[in-house]
TIMI-2910 file (N, C-alpha, C, CB; in pm, 1 decimal, decimal comma, always signed):
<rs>
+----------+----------+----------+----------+----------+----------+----------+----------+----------+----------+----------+----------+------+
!      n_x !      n_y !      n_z !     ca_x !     ca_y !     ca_z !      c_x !      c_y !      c_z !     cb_x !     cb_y !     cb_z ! resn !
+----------+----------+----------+----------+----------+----------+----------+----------+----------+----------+----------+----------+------+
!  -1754,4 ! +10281,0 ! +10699,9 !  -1617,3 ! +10274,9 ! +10743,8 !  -1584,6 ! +10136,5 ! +10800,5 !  -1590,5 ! +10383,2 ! +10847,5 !  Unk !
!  -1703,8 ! +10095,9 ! +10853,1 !  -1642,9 !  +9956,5 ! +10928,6 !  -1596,9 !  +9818,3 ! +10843,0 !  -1763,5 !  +9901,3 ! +11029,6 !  Unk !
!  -1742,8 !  +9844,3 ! +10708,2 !  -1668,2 !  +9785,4 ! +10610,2 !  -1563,5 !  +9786,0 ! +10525,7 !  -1711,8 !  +9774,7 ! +10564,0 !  Unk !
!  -1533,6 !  +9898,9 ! +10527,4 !  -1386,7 !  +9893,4 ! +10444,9 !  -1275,2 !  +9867,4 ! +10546,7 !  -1347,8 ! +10045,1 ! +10361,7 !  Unk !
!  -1312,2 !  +9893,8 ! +10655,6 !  -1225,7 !  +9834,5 ! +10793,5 !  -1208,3 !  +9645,6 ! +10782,5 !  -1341,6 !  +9883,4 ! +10967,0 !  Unk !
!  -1309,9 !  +9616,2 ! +10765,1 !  -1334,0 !  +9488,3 ! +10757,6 !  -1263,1 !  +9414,2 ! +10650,6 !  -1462,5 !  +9473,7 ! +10748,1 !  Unk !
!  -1233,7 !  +9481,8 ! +10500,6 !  -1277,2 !  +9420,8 ! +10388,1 !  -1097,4 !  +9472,5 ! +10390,0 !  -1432,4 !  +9475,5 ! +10272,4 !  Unk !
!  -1084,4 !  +9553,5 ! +10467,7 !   -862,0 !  +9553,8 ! +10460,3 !   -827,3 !  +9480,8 ! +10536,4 !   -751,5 !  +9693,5 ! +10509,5 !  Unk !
!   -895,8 !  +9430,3 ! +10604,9 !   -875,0 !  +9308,3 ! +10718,2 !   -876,0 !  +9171,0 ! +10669,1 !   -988,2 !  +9307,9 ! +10826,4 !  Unk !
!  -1005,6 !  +9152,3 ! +10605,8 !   -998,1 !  +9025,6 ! +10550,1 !   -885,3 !  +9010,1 ! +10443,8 !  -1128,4 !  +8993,9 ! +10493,4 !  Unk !
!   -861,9 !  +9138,6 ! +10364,3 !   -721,6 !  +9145,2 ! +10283,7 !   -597,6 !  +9100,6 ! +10300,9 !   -688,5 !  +9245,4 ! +10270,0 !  Unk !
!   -563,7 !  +9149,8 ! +10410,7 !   -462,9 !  +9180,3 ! +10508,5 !   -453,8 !  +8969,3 ! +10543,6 !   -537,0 !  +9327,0 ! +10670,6 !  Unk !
!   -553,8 !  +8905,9 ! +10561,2 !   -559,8 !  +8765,6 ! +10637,6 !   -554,5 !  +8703,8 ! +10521,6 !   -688,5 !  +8721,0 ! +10737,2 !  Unk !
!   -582,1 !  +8707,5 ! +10423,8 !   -550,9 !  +8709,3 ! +10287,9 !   -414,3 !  +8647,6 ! +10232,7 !   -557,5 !  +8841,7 ! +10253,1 !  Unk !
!   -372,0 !  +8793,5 ! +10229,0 !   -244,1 !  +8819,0 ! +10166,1 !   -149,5 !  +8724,6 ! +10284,2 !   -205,4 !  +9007,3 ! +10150,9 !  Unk !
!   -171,4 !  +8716,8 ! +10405,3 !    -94,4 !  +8633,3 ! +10517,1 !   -123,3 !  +8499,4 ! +10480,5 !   -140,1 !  +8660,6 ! +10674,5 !  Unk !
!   -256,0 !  +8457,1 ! +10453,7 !   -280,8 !  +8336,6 ! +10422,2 !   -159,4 !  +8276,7 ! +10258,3 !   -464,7 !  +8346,6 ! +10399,1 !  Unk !
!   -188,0 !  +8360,4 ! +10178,2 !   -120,6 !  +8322,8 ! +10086,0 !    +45,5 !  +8288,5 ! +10066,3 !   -157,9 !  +8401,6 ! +10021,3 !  Unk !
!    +65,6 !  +8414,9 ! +10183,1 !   +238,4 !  +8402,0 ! +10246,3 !   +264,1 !  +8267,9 ! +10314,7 !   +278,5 !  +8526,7 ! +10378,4 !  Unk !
!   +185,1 !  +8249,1 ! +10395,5 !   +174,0 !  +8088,1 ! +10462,4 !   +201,5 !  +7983,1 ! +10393,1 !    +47,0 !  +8047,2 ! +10505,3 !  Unk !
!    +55,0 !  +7950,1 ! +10282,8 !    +52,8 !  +7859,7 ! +10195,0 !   +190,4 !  +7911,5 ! +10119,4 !    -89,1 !  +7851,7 ! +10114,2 !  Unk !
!   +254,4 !  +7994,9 ! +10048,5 !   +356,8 !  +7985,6 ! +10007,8 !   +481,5 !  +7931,8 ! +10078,1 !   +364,0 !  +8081,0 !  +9972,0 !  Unk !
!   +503,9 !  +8016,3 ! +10186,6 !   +631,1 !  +7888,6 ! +10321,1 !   +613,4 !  +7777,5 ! +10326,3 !   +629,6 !  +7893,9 ! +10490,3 !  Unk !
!   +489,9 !  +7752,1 ! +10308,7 !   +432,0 !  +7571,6 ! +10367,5 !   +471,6 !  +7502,5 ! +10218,5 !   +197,3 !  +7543,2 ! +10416,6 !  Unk !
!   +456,5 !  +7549,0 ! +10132,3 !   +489,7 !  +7519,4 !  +9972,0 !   +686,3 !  +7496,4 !  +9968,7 !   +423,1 !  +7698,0 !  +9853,3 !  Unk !
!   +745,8 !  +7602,4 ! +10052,2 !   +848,0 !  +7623,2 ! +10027,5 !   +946,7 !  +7515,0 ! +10095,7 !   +860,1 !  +7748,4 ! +10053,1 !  Unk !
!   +859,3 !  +7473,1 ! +10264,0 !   +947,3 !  +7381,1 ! +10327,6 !   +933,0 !  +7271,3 ! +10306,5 !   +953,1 !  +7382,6 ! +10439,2 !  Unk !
!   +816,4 !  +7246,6 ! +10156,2 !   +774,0 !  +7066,0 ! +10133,7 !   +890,2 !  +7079,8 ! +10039,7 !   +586,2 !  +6994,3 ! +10053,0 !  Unk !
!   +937,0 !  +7157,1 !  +9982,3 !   +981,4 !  +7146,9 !  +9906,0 !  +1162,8 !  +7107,5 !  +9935,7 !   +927,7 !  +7250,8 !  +9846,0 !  Unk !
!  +1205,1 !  +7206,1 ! +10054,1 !  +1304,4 !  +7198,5 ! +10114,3 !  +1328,8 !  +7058,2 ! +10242,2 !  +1304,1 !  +7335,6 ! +10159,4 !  Unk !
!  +1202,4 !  +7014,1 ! +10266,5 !  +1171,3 !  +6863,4 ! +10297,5 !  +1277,5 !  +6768,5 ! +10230,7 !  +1020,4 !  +6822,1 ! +10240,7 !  Unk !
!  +1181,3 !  +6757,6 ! +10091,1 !  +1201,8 !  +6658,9 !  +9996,5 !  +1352,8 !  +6680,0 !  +9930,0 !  +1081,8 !  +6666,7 !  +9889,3 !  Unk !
!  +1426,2 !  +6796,6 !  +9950,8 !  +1542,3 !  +6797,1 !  +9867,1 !  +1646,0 !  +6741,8 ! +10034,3 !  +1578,7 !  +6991,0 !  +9766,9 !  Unk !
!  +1610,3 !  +6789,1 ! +10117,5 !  +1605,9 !  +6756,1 ! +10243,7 !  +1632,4 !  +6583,4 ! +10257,7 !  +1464,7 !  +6810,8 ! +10298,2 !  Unk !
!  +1535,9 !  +6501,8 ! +10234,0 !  +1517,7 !  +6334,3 ! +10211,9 !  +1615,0 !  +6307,8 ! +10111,2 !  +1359,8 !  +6276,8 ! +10156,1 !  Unk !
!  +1648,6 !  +6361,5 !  +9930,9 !  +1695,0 !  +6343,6 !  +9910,4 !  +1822,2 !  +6323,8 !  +9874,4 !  +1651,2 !  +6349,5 !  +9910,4 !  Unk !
!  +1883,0 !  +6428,6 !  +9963,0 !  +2044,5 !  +6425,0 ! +10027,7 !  +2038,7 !  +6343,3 ! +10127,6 !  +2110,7 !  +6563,3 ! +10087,5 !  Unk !
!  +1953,5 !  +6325,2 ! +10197,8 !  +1967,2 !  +6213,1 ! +10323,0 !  +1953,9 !  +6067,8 ! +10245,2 !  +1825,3 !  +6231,5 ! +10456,5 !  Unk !
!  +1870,6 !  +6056,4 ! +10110,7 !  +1914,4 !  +5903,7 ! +10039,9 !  +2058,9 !  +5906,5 ! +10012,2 !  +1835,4 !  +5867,9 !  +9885,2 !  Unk !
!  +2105,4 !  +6016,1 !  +9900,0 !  +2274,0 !  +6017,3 !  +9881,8 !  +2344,1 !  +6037,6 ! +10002,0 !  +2328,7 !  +6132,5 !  +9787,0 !  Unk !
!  +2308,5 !  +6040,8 ! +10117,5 !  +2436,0 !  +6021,3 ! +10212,5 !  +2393,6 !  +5895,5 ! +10242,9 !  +2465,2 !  +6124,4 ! +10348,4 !  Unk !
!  +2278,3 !  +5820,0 ! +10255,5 !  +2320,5 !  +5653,7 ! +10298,5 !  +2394,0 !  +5545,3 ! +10164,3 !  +2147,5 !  +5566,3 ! +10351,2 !  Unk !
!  +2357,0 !  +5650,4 ! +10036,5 !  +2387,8 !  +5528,5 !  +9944,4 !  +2548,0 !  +5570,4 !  +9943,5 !  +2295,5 !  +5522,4 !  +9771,2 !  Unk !
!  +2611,5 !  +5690,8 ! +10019,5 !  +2719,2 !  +5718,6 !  +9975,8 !  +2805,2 !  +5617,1 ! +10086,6 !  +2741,7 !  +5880,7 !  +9968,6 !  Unk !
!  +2742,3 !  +5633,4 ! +10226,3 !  +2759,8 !  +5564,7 ! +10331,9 !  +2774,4 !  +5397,2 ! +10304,2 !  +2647,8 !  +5604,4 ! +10418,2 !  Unk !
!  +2678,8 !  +5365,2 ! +10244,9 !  +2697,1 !  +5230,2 ! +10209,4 !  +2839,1 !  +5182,7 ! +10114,6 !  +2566,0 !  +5198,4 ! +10133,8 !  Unk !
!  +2850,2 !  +5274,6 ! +10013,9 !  +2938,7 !  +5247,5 !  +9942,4 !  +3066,6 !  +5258,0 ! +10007,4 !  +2925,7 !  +5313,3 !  +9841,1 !  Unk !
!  +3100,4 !  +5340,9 ! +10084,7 !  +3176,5 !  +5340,7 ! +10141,1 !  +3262,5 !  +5257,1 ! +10278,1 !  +3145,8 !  +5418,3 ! +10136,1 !  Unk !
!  +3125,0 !  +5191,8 ! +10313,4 !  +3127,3 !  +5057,8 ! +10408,8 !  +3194,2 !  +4953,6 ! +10319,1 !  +2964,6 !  +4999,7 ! +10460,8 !  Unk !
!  +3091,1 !  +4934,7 ! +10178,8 !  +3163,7 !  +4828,6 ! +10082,6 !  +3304,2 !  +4843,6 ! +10084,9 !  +3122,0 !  +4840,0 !  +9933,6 !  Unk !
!  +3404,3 !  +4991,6 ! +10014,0 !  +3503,6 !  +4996,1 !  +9985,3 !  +3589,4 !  +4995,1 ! +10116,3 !  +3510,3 !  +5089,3 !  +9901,1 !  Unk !
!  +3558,5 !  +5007,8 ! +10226,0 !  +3616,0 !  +4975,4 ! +10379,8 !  +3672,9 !  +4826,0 ! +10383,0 !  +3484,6 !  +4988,0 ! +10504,8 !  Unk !
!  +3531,1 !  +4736,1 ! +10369,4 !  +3524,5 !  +4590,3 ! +10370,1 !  +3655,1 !  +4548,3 ! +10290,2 !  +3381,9 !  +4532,7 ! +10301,1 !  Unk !
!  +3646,6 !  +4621,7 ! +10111,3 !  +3754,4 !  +4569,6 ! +10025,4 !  +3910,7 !  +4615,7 ! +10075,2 !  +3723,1 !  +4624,6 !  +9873,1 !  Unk !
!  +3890,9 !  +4721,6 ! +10175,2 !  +4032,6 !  +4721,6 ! +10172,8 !  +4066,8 !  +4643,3 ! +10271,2 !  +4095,8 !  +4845,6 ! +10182,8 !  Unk !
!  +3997,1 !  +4628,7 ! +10375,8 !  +4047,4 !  +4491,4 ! +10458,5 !  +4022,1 !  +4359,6 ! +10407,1 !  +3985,0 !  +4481,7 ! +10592,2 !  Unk !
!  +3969,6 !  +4335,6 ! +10303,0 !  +4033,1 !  +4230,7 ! +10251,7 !  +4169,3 !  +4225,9 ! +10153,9 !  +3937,3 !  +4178,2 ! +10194,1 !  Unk !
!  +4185,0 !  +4322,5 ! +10112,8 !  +4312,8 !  +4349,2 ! +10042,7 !  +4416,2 !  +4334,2 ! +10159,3 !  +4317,4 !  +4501,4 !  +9967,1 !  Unk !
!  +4404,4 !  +4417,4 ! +10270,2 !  +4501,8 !  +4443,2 ! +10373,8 !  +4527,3 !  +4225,1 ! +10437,8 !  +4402,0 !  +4596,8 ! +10525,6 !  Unk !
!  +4400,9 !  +4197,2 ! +10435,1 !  +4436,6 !  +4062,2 ! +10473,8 !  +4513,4 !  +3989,0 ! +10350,4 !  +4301,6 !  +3982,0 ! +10517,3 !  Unk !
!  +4490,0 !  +3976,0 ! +10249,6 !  +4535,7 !  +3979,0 ! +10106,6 !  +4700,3 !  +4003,4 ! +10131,2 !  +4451,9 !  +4111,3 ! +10008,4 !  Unk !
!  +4720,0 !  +4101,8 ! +10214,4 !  +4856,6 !  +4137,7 ! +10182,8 !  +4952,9 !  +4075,0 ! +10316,5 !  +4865,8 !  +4316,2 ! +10162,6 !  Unk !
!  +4890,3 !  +4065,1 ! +10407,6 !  +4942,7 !  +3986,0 ! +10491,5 !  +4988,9 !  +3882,0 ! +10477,6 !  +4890,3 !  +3970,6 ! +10557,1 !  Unk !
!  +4882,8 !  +3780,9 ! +10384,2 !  +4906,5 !  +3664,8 ! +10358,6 !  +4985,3 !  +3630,1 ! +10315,9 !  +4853,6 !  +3623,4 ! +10318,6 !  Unk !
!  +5006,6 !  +3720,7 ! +10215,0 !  +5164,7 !  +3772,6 ! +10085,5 !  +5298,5 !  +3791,3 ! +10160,1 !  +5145,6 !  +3961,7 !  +9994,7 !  Unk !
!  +5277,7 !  +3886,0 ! +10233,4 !  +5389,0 !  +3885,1 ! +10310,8 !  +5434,7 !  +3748,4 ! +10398,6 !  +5366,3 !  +3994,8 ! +10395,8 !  Unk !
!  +5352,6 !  +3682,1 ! +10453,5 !  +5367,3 !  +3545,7 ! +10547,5 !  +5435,4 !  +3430,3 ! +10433,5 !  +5184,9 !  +3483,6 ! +10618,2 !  Unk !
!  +5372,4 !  +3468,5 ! +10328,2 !  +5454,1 !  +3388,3 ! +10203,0 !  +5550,1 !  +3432,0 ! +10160,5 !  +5396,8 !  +3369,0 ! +10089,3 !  Unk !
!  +5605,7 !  +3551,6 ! +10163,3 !  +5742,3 !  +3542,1 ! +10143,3 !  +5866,9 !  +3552,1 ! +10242,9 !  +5756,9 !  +3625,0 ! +10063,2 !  Unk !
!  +5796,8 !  +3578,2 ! +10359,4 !  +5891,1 !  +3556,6 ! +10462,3 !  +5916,8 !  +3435,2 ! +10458,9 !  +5857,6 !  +3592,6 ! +10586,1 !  Unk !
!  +5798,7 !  +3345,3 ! +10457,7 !  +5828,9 !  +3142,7 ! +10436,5 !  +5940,1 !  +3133,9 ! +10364,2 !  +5701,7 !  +3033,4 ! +10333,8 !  Unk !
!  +5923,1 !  +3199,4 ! +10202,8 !  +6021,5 !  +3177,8 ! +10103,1 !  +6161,3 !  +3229,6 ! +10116,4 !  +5973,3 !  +3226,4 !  +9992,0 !  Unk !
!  +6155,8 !  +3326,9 ! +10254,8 !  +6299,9 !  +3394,2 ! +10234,8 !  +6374,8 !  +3265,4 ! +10346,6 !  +6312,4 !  +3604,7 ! +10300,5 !  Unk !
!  +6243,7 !  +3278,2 ! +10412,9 !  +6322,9 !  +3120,0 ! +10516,9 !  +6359,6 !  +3021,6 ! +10458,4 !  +6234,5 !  +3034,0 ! +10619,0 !  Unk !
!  +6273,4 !  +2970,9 ! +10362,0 !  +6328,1 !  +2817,6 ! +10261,6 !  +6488,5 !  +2885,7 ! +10215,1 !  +6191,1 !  +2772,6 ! +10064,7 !  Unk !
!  +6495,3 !  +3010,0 ! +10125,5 !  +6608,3 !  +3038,5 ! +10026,2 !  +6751,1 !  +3007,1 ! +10135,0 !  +6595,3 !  +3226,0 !  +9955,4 !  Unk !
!  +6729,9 !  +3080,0 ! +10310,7 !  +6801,6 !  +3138,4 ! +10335,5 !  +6864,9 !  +2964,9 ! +10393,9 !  +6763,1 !  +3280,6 ! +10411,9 !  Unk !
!  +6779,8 !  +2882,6 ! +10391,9 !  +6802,5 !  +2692,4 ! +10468,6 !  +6891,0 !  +2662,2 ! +10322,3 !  +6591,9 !  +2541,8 ! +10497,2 !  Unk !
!  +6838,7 !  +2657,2 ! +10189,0 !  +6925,0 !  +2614,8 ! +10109,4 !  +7032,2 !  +2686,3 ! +10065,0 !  +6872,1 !  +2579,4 ! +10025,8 !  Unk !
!  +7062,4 !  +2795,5 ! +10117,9 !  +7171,3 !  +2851,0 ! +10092,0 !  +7269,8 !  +2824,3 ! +10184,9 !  +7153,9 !  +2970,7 ! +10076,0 !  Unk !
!  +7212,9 !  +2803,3 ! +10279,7 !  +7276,1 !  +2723,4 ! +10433,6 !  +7328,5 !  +2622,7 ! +10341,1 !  +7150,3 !  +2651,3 ! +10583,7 !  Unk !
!  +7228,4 !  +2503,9 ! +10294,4 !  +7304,1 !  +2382,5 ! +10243,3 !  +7411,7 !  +2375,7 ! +10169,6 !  +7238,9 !  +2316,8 ! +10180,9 !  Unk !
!  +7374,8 !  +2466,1 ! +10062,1 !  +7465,3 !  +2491,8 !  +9934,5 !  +7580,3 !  +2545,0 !  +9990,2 !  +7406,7 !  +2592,5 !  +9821,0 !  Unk !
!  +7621,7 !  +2603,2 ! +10093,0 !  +7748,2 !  +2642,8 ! +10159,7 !  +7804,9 !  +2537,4 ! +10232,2 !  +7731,6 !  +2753,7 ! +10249,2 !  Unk !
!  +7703,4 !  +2479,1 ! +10276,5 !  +7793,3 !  +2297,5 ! +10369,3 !  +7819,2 !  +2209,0 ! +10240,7 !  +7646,4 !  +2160,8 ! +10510,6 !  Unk !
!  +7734,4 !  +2213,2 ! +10128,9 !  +7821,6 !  +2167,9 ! +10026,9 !  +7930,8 !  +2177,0 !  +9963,7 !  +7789,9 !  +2170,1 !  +9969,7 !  Unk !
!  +7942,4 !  +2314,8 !  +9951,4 !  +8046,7 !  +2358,1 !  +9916,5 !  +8201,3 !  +2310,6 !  +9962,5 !  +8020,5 !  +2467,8 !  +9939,7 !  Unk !
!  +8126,5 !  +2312,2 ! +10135,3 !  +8274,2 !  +2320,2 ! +10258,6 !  +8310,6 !  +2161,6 ! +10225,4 !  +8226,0 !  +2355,7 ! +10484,8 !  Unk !
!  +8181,2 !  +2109,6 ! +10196,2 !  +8231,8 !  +1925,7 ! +10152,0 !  +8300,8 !  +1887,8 ! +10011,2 !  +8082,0 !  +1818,0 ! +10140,2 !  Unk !
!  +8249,6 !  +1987,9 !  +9922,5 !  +8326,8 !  +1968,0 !  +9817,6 !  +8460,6 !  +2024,0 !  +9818,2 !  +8264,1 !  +2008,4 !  +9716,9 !  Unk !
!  +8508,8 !  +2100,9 !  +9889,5 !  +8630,7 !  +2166,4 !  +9893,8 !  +8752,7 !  +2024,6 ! +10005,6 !  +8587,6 !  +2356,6 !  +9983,1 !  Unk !
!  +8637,8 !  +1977,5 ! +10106,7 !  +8712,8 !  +1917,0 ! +10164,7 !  +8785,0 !  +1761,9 ! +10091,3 !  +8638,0 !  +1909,9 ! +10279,6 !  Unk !
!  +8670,6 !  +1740,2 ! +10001,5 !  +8679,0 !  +1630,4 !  +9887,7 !  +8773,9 !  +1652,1 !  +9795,0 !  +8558,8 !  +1614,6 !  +9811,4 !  Unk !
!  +8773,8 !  +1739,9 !  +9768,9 !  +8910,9 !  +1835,0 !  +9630,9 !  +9027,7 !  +1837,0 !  +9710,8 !  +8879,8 !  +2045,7 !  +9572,4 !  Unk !
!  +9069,0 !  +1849,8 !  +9840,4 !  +9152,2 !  +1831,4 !  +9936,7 !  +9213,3 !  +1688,4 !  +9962,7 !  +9089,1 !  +1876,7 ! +10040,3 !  Unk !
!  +9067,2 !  +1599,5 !  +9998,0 !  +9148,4 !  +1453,6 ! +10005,5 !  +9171,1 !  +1417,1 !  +9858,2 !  +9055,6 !  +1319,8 ! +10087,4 !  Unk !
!  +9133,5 !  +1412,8 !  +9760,6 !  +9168,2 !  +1408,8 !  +9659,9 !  +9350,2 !  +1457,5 !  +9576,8 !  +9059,1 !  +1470,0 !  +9633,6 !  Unk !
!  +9352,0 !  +1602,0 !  +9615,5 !  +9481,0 !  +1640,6 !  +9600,6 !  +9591,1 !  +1560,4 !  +9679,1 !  +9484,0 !  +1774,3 !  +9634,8 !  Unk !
!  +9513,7 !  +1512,4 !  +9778,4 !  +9626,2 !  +1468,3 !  +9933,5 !  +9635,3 !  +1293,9 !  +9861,8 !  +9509,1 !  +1482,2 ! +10172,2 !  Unk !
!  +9563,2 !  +1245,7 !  +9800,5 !  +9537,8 !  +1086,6 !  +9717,3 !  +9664,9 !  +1102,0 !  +9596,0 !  +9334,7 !  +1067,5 !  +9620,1 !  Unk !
!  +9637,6 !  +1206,6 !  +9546,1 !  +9704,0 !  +1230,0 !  +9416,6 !  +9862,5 !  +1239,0 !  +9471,0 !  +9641,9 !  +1379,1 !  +9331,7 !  Unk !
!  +9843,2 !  +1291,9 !  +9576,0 ! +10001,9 !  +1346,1 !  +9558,5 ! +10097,6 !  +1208,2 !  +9624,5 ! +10033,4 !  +1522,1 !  +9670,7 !  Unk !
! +10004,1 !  +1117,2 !  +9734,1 ! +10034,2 !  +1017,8 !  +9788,3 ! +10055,0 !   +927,0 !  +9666,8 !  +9940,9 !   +982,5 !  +9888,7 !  Unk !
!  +9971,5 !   +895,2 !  +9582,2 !  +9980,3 !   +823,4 !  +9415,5 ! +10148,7 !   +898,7 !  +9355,1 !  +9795,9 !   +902,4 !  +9279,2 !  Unk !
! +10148,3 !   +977,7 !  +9323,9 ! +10299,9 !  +1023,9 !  +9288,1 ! +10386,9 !   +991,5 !  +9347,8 ! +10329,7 !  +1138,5 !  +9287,6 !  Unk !
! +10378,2 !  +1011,4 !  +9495,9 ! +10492,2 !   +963,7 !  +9571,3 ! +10542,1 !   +828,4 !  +9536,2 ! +10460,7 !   +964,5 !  +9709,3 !  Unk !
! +10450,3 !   +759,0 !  +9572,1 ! +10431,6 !   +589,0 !  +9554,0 ! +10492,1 !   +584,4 !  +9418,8 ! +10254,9 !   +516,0 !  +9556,4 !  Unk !
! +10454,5 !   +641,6 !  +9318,6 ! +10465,3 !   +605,1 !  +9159,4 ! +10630,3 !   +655,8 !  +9154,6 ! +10334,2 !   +709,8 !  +9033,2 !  Unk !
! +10668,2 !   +748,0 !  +9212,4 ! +10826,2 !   +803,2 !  +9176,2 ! +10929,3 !   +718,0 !  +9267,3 ! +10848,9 !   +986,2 !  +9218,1 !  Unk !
! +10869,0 !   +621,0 !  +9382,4 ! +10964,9 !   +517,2 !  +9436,2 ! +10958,1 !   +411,1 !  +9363,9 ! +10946,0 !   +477,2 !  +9569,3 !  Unk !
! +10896,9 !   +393,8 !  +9263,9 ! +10877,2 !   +239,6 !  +9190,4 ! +10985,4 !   +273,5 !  +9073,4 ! +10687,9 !   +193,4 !  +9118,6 !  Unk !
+----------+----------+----------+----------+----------+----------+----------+----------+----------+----------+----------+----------+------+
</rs>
């Protein structure tokens, strides 16, 4: 009796042993899939630092753009300034001119 006591025992440590080595099988395994989601989250991490970097350079990119056309709306808005004091000079010129002409007639219809 003691041996078959014995020999369901050693069974019994056995069959536990094999359950073991199987878990221990199971968490190398869940380890390694474990590591390799932890590589795809740094390579995802990285990439994502990269595309961070590019948009602040775009965002500086666009600043710059903007600083250039505010310049350009300032240049348009100075020569449009001018082109209107030209204007007021050419109108005032078409004025002494009419005021020449009509003084010329006068003069010309007393002769």
């Amino acid at each position: 009796m003691k041996y078959v006591d014995a020999w369901r025992q050693f069974m019994q440590v056995r069959r536990l042993t094999d359950e073991v080595w199987l878990l221990t099988a199971e968490v190398r395994l869940l380890t390694a899939e474990v590591r390799m989601l932890t590589a795809e989250v740094w390579r995802l991490t990285a990439e994502v630092r990269m595309l961070t970097a590019e948009v602040w350079l775009l965002t500086a990119e666009v600043r710059i753009l903007t600083a250039d056309v505010w310049r350009l709306t300032a240049e348009v808005r100075m020569l449009t300034a001018e082109v209107w004091l030209l204007t007021a000079e050419v109108r005032i010129l078409t004025a002494d001119v009419w005021l020449l002409t009509a003084e010329v007639r006068m003069l010309t219809a007393d002769v």
